[in-house]
C-alpha positions, 0 to 999 in steps of 0.5 A, spaced: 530 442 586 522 443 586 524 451 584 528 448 578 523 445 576 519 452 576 524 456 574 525 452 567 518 451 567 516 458 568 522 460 562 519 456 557 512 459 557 514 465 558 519 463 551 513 460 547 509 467 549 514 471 547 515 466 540 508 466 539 507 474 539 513 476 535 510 470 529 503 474 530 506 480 529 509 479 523 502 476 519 500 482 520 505 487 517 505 482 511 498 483 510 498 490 511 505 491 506 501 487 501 495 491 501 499 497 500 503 494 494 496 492 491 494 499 491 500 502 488 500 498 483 494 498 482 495 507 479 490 512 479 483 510 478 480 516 475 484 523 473 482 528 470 485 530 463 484 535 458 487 535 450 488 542 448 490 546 441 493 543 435 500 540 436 504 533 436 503 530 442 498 524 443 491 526 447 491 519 452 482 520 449 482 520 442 489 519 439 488 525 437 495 530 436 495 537 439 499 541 444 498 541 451 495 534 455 493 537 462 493 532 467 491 534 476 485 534 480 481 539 481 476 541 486 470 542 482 470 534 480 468 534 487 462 536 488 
């Protein structure tokens, strides 16, 4: 009877470890995942444009229309 009793006893701490580690795990990849949403929402801070010529496309600067609107990164913005 007495290793019954420690055998239901030792099942239900391992349970509720097991229990408590998994509810855990699971705040924290909310938590992550709602960071990473958050930032793609969020879009692009700062990239750099350049309008170009005379045309019908709307320059995103000054409303203005011309020919090419070019959009990217480039390396000599970082330094």
């Amino acid at each position: 009877m007495k290793k019954k009793v420690l055998l239901a006893g030792m099942s239900l701490l391992v349970m509720t470890i097991v229990c408590y580690g998994s509810f855990h795990d699971e705040k924290i990849e909310s938590a992550l995942l709602m960071e990473n949403i958050e930032a793609l929402a969020g879009g692009e801070s700062h990239v750099p444009m350049h309008c170009v010529g005379s045309g019908t496309v709307d320059c995103p600067i000054n409303h203005e229309k011309v020919k090419i609107v070019a959009t990217g990164y480039s390396l000599e913005d970082l330094y």
